[in-house]
N, C-alpha and C positions, 0 to 999 in steps of 0.2 A: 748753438753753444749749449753745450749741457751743465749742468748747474750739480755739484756737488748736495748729495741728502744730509739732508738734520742728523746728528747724532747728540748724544747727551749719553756719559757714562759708558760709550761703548756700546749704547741702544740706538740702533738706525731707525727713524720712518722710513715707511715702504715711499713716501712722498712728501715732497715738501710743504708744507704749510701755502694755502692759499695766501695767506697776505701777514707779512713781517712790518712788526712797528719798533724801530729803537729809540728810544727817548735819551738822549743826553743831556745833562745841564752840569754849569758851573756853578761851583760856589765861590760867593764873594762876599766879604766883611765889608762892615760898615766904620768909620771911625769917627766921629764928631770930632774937629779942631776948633780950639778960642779961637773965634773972631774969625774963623775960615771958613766956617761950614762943614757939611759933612765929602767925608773921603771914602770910595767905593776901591777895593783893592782884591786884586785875583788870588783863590785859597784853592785852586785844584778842581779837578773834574768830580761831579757828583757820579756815585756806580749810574751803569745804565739801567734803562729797565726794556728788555724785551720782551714782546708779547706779539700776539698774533691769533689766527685762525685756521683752521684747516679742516681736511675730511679723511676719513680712514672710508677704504671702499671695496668690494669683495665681500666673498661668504665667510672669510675671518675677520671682517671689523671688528666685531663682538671681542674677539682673543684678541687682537692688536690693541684695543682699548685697553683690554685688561694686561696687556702687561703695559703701557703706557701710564696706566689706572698708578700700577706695584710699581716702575721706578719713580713717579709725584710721591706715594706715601712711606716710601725709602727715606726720603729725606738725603741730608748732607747736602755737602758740596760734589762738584761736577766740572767735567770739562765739557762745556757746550763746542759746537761745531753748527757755525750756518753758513748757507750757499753767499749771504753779502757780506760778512765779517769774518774775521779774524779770532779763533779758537780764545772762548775767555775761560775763567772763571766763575761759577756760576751754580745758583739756589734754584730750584724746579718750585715754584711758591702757590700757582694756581692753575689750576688744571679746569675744566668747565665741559660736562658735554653739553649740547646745546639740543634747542626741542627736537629740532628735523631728522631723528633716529627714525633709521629702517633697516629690515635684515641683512641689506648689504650696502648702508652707506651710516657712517654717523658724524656728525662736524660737531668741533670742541674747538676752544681757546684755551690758550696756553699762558703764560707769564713766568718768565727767569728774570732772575736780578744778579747781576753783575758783583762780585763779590769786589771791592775797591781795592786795588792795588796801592793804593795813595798809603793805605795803613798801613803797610810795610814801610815805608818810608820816613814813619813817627819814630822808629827805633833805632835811624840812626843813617851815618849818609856814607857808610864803611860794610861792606860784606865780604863777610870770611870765605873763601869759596869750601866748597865740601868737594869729594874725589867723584871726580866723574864731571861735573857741572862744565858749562860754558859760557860764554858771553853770552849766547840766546835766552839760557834757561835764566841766567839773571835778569836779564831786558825782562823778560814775562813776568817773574816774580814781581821785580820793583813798577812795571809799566810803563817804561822808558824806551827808549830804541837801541838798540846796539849802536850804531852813528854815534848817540853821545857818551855810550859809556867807553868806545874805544877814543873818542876825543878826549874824556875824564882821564883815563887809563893808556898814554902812550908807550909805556911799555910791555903791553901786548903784543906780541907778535902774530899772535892766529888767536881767531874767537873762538874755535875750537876745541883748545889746547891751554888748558888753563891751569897752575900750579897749583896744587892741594892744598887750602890753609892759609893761601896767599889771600889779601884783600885787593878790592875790588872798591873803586869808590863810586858812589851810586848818583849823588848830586852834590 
C-alpha cells in the first residue's frame, strides 16, 4: 500500500516523515456540588498537536530544507494533509534541524497544531450557507460529520446542493 505525501499549503515532501506523533485530549470542567462533591463534565476536544520526525535526502536536501525553512517562517494558517488523518487545519509552529546534517541527508522535527474547530461553534448553532458551499464544507468548518448535520437538517435533499443564504443548523 502506498501511503499518500505530507502536504501543508500546497508544499509536498519528497517523503514522508519517519515517525508521526498526534496528541489528542479532551477538555473537561470541574464543578463542586453542596454536599456532592465535585462533578467532572465533557467541554469538547482540545486542538491536536502533531509532530514528528523525518529526513530530507539527496544532493538537494540543503534547497528542500530551505523551502521547508520559507513555508515554517511564512507563518499563517494551512491546510495540512497526512498519510494517517484526515486534511485539517493547521499552524506550522516548530520546525528543528537536528545535529545528523550531511550533504545529502538532513533530519528535522516538525510540530502543527490543529487550529480548533470547536471555536466556531461559540458563534452560534445556525450557519448561513454562502453560494457555492456544501454539507462537506460545513462539516469541516464546524468539525462535525455530515451524518449529523443531515440528521439536524432533514430537509436536505443532496449534500451537494445547498440553497444560498439558507441556514444550516450545526448543533
Amino acid at each position: 500500500m502506498e501511503l499518500a505525501l505530507m502536504r501543508y499549503k500546497g508544499f509536498t515532501l519528497w517523503c514522508n516523515p519517519l515517525s508521526i506523533e498526534i496528541e489528542s485530549k479532551i477538555n473537561n470542567v470541574s464543578y463542586t456540588l453542596p454536599y456532592s462533591g465535585e462533578v467532572q463534565e465533557y467541554a469538547g476536544r482540545k486542538c491536536r498537536v502533531i509532530s514528528g520526525k523525518g529526513e530530507l535526502r539527496g544532493k538537494d536536501c540543503l534547497s528542500q530544507y530551505a523551502k521547508l525553512y520559507a513555508l515554517h517562517a511564512e507563518g499563517g494558517k494551512g491546510i495540512l494533509s497526512l498519510p494517517t488523518i484526515e486534511p485539517v487545519e493547521a499552524l506550522f509552529t516548530r520546525l528543528t534541524a537536528l545535529a545528523d546534517v550531511t550533504p545529502d541527508r538532513i533530519s528535522y522535527s516538525f510540530q502543527f497544531v490543529e487550529l480548533s474547530s470547536n471555536e466556531n461553534l461559540k458563534t452560534g448553532k445556525i450557519h448561513k450557507v454562502k453560494e457555492g458551499e456544501t454539507l462537506f464544507d460545513i462539516a469541516y468548518k464546524y468539525g462535525v460529520s455530515v451524518d449529523s448535520l443531515i440528521k439536524l437538517n432533514p430537509r436536505v435533499r443532496r449534500p451537494d446542493e445547498l440553497e444560498t443564504f439558507g441556514e444550516i443548523k450545526v448543533c
